[in-house]
Structure formats: C-alpha cells, structure tokens
C-alpha positions as CSV (number, residue, x, y, z in Angstrom):
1,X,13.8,-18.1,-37.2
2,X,14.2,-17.2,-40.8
3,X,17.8,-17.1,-40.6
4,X,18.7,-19.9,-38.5
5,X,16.1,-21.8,-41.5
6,X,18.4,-20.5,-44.4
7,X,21.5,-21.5,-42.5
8,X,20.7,-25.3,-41.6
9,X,19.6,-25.3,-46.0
10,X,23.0,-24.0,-46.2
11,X,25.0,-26.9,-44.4
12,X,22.4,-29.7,-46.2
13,X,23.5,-28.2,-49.7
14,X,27.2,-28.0,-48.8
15,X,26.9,-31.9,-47.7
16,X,25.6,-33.1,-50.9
17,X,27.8,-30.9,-52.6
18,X,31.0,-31.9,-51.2
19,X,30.1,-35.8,-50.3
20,X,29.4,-35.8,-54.7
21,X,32.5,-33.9,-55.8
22,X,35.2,-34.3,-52.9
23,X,36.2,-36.8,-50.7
24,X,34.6,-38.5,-47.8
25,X,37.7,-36.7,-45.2
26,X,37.1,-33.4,-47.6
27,X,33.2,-33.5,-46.7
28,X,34.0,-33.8,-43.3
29,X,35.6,-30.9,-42.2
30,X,33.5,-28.9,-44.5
31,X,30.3,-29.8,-42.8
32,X,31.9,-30.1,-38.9
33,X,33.0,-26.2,-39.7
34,X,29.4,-25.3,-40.8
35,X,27.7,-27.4,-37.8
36,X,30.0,-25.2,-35.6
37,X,28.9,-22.0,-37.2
38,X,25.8,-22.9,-36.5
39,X,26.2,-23.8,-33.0
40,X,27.8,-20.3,-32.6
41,X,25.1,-18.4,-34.3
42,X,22.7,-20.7,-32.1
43,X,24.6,-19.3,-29.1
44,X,24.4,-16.1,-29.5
45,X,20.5,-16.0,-30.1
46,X,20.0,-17.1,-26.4
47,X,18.8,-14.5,-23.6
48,X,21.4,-13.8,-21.7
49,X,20.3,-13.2,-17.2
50,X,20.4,-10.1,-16.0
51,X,20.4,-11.6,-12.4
52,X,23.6,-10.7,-10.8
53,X,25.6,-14.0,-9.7
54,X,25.5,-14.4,-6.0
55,X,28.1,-12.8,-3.8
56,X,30.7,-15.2,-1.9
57,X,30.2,-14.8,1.6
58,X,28.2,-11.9,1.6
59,X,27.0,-10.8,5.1
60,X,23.3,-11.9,6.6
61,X,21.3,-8.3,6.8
62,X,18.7,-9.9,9.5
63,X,15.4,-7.8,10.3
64,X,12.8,-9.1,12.9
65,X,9.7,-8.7,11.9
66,X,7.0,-8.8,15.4
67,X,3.3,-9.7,13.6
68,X,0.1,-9.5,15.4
69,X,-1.2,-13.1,16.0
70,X,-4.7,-14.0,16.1
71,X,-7.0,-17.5,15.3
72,X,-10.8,-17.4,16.3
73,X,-10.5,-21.2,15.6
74,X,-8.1,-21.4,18.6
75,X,-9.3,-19.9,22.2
76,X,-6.3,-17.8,22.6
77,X,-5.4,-14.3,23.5
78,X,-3.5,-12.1,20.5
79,X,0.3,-12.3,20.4
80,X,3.0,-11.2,18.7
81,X,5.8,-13.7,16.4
82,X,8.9,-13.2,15.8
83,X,10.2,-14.0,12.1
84,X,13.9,-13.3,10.9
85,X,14.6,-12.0,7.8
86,X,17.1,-11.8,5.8
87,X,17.3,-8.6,3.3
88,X,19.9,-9.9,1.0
89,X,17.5,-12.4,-0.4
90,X,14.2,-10.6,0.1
91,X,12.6,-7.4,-2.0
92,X,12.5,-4.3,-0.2
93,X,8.9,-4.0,0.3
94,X,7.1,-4.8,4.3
95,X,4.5,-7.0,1.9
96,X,7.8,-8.8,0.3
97,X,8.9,-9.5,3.7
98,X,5.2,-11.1,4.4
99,X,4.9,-12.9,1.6
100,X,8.3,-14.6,1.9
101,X,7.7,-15.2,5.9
102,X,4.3,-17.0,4.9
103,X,6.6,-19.4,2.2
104,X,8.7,-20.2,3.9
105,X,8.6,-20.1,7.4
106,X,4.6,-19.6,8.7
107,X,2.2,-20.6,6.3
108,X,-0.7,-19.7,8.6
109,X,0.2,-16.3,8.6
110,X,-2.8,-14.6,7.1
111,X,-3.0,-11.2,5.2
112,X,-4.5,-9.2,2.5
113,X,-3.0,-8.7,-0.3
114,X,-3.9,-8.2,-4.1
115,X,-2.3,-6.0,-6.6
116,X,1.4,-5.2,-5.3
117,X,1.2,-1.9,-7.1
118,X,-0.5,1.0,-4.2
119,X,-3.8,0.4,-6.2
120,X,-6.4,-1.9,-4.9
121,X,-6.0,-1.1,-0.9
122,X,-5.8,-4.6,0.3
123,X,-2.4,-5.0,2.2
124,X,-3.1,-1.6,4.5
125,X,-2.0,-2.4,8.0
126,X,-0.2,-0.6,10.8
127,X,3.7,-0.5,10.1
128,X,5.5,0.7,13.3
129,X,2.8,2.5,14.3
130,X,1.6,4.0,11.1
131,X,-1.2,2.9,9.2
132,X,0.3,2.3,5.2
133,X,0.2,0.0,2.8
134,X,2.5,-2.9,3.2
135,X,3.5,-2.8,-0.7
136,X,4.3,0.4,-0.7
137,X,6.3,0.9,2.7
138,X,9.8,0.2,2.3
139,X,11.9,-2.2,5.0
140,X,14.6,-0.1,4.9
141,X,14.2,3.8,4.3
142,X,17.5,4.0,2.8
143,X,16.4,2.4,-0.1
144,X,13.6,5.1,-1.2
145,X,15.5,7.6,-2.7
146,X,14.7,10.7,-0.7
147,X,12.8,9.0,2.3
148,X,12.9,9.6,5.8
149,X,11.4,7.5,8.7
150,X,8.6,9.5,9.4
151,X,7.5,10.0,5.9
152,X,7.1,5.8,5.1
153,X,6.3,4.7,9.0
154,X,9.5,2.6,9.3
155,X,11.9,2.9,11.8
156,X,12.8,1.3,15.5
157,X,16.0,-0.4,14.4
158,X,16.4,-4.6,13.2
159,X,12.7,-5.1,14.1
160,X,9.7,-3.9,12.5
161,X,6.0,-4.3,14.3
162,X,3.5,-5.0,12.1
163,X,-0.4,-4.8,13.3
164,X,-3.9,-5.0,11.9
165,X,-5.5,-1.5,10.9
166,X,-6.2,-0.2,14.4
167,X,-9.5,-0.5,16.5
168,X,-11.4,-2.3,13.8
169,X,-12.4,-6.3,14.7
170,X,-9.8,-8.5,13.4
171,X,-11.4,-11.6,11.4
172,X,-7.5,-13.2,12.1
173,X,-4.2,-12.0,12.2
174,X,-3.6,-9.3,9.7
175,X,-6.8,-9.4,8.4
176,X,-9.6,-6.6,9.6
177,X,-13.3,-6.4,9.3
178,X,-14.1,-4.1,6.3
179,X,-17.8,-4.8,6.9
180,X,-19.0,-1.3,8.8
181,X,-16.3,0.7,6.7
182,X,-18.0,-0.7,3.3
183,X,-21.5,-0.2,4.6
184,X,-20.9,3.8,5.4
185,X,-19.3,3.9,2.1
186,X,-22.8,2.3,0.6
187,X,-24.7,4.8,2.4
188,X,-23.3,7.9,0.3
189,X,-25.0,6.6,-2.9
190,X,-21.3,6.6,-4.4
191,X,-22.9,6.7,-8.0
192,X,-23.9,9.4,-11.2
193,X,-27.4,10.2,-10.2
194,X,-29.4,12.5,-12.4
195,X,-33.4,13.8,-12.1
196,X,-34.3,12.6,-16.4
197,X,-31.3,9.9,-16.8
198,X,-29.9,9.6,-20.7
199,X,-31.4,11.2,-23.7
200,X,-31.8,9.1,-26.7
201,X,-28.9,8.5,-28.2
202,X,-26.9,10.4,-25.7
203,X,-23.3,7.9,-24.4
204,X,-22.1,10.1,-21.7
205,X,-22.5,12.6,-19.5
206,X,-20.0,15.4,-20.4
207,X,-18.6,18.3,-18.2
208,X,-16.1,21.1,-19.2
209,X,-12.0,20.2,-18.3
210,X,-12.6,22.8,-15.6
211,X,-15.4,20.8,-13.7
212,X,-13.7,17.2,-14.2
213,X,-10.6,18.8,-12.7
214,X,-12.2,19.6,-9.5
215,X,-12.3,16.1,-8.6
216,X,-8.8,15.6,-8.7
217,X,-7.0,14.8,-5.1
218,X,-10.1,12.7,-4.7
219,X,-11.1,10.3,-7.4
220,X,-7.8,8.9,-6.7
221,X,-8.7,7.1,-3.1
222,X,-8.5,3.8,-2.9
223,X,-10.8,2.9,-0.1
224,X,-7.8,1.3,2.1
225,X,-9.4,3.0,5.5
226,X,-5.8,4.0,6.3
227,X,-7.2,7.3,7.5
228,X,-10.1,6.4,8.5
229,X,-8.6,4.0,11.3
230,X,-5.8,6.7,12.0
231,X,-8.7,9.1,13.1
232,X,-9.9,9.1,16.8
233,X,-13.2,10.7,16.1
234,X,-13.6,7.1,14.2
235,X,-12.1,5.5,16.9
236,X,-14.3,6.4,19.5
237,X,-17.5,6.8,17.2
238,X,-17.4,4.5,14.2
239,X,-20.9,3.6,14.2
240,X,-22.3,7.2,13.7
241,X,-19.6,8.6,12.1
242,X,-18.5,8.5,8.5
243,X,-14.8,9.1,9.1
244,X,-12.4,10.8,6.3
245,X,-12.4,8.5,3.4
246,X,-16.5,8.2,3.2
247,X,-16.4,11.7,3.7
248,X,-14.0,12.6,1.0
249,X,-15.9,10.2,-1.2
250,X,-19.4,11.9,-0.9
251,X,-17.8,15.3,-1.3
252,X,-16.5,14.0,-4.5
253,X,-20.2,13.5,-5.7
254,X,-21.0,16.7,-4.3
255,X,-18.8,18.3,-6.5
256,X,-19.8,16.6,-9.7
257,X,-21.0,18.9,-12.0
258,X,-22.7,16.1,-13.6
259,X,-24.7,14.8,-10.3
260,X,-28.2,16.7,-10.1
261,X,-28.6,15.6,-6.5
262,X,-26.4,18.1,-4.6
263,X,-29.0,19.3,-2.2
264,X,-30.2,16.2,-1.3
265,X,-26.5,14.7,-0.5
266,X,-25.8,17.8,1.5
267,X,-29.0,17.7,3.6
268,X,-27.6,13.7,4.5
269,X,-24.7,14.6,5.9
270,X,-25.9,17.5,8.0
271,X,-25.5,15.4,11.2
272,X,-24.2,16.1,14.7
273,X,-22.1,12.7,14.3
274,X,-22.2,11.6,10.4
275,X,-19.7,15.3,9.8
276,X,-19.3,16.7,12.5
277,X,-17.6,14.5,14.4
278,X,-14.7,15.7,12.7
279,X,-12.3,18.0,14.2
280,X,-9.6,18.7,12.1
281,X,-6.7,16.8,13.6
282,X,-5.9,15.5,10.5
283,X,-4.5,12.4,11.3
284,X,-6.0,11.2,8.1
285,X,-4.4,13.5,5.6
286,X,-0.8,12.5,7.1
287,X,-1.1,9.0,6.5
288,X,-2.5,8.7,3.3
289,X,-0.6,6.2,1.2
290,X,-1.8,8.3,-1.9
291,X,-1.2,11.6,-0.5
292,X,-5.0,13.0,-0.8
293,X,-6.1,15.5,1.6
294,X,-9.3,13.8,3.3
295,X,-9.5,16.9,5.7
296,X,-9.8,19.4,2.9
297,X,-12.7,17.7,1.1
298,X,-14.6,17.7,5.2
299,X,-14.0,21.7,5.3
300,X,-15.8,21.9,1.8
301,X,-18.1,20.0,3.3
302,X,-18.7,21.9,6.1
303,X,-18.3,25.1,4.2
304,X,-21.2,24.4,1.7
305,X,-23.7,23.6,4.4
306,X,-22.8,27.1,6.6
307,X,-23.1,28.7,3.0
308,X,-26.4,26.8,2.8
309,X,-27.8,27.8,6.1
C-alpha cells in the first residue's frame, strides 16, 4: 500500500511539473507513460488462481451412490435412492459426495455432519458395509495413497451403498438415535474424581510423563459408535451391554493415575452383561476410523478384575 501511495505522488508531481515547464502534448505522454506504469505495477499486485482451467471435453466419471431412505413424517417403508455423481466435479470424500447430492439434487436428504476433519464423530455411517466416517472414507481408493478396499470400506464398483450406523433406530435417513449410546457413556462417570478435591491454591492435578502416556490409544476416541454398532454382542444386547467405545472410555479413567476411584469403577463393571458380554471378536478394533484398539482396553479390563478376585 505504501508503494502503490508513493507512486500515484509520483505521477501528481510529474503533472504539475511538466504541464508548468513543457507543453500541453509534452505533459501528455509523460503522464499516459506513468498511468501505464502504474496500471502494470497494479497488475502485478493481484492474486493470481491456483484453480486449474477446466478441461475441454473431459470425460463424465459417474458413481451411483444407493442411500438408505427413511421419513417418520411419511407412512412409508425404508428404501434405497439412487443419485449419480460425477467425480470430476466433486471432492473425493463419501461426505463430499453427500453434501453435493443434498445441493443439488435431494435437498431432503438428511445427515450428520460437523467438522469435516475425522474429529467430532458426526458423519459415521455404514459405507459398503463398513461402519466409517463419511469424511474420512475416500470414493475412490485410488486416490489415498497407499489404500486398499478393505482398509477404507469402499469398493463394489460405480455404486456405493451408503446406510445408517447399523441396528440403532433411525430418527430419518442417515441420521441414528445416539440417545442409549450417550446414556451408557453417562453412566461411567467419564470425569476426574478424587476423595479431598483441590488444595488451596493447587491449578491441576499432575501425573509423571509415564502415567499420562498410558492413556494414549484411548483419549483419542471420538465417541462416533463406529465400533460399538459393528459389534454383535451390542447388537443383540445393547440395553445391558456397554459395548467397546464406553468400555474403552471407563478403562481410560481406570487407568488415570490421577482418579482416586479405581475400586469403585472396577466393582461397576463387574457384570455378567455390562463387560462380559464381550467376546473378543473384535469387530470393533477393525473399524475404527482412528485406529484405537477398543478390544485391548476390555482385556485390561477383564484382567484387573481376575487380578482383583
């Protein structure tokens, strides 16, 4: 800004310069050849796009997408839709593909969907018959350097199915009741509990690098239920049982060294159905979209209480 300031100063003084000492045709061309340097200089302080220009007559890369359809409002049994896609002008993500079906061809399509980043949990669905989140499942495999079909849950081809986390109740379409799964998580007490609470003057409550490093693998959940609704112990049993992720979440308290309350969280858990409805298929652990191992943290589980006994 400075610059282009001292510049336009620079043509005023060379105008009343020349129009007092020179000629009216001298004046002129002086002050057209400045205005021109400055239209140049102008030019060349604008942003030039990145965005690639658009290639002639490039050829349609159509995907079908099949999306589990469902209105309370309307007395009508689920179905699937059909919605072509083209992925020359669409970003590589399943949750692009949704977002741009609901602009601009479905706007009643209904979905979670928040943070676009793998961090808040809410676009977790079943993608080709894997439960993942939609913004971090690629359309195309090919595109994810290093990715197969089984590792991302794509696959089967120009269409994709798309489906609501399985056997939860669906509120509509995409969208599944989190109401029982938040409830269990509630029930762990998912919060610092100590016998005294703060000392005077005391700001946190400290614990060696060793200690805080035990809770790595499962600080790091989410709380999508994408394992939890891959399990069939949770399947069958969702109203007794905890399932992986509320598991792994109350074992993360358990091994706080900063929560005084092991005993007591242990002794809560020690339930025919609440823990031990898990059998170690571990579903869960392959489809976590941040790679945690829920199954692990249930073995510690299990192994505290048998050391317990």
């Amino acid at each position: 800004m400075l610059g282009m300031n001292s510049l336009r100063a620079a043509v005023a003084r060379s105008a009343t310069v020349v129009s007092s000492n020179a000629s009216t045709g001298a004046a002129s061309s002086t002050t057209s050849l400045l205005f021109r340097a400055l239209s140049t200089t102008t030019e060349s302080l604008k942003v030039k796009s990145t965005t690639p220009p658009p290639v002639a007559n490039q050829e349609e890369r159509i995907k079908y997408f099949k999306i589990y359809r469902w209105d309370p409002d309307h007395r009508q049994k689920p179905y699937l839709s059909t919605y072509p896609v083209d992925l020359n002008d669409c970003g590589p993500m399943v949750l692009d593909a949704l977002i741009k079906i609901k602009s601009e061809q479905d706007p009643t399509l209904t979905f979670r969907r928040s943070c676009r980043e793998g961090i808040c949990g809410s676009c977790a669905m079943n993608i080709n018959g894997r439960n993942t989140l939609a913004c971090l499942c690629y359309i195309d495999p090919k595109e994810e350097e290093g990715a197969t079909k089984s590792s991302i849950g794509s696959g089967g081809g120009d269409v994709m199915k798309i489906y609501p986390l399985p056997h939860m109740y669906v509120i509509k379409d995409l969208v599944p009741d989190m109401g029982n799964f938040y409830e269990q998580y509630r029930s762990i007490e998912p919060w610092l509990q100590t016998k005294d609470g703060k000392m005077e003057g005391q700001a946190e409550f400290l614990q060696t690098r060793e200690d805080r490093a035990k809770l790595d693998g499962m600080y790091e959940c989410i709380l999508c239920a994408c394992c939890s609704t891959a399990c069939p112990s949770y399947w069958w049993n969702a109203d007794k049982y905890l399932g992986p992720a509320v598991l792994m979440q109350a074992y993360r308290w358990i091994e706080d060294s900063r929560d005084e309350f092991q005993d007591r969280r242990l002794a809560e858990l020690d339930d025919a159905f609440k823990l031990y409805r898990c059998h170690t298929i571990m579903n869960c652990t392959k489809v976590c979209p941040k790679h945690l191992n829920p199954g692990k943290a249930i073995a510690h589980i299990k192994k505290k209480l048998a050391e317990k006994a």
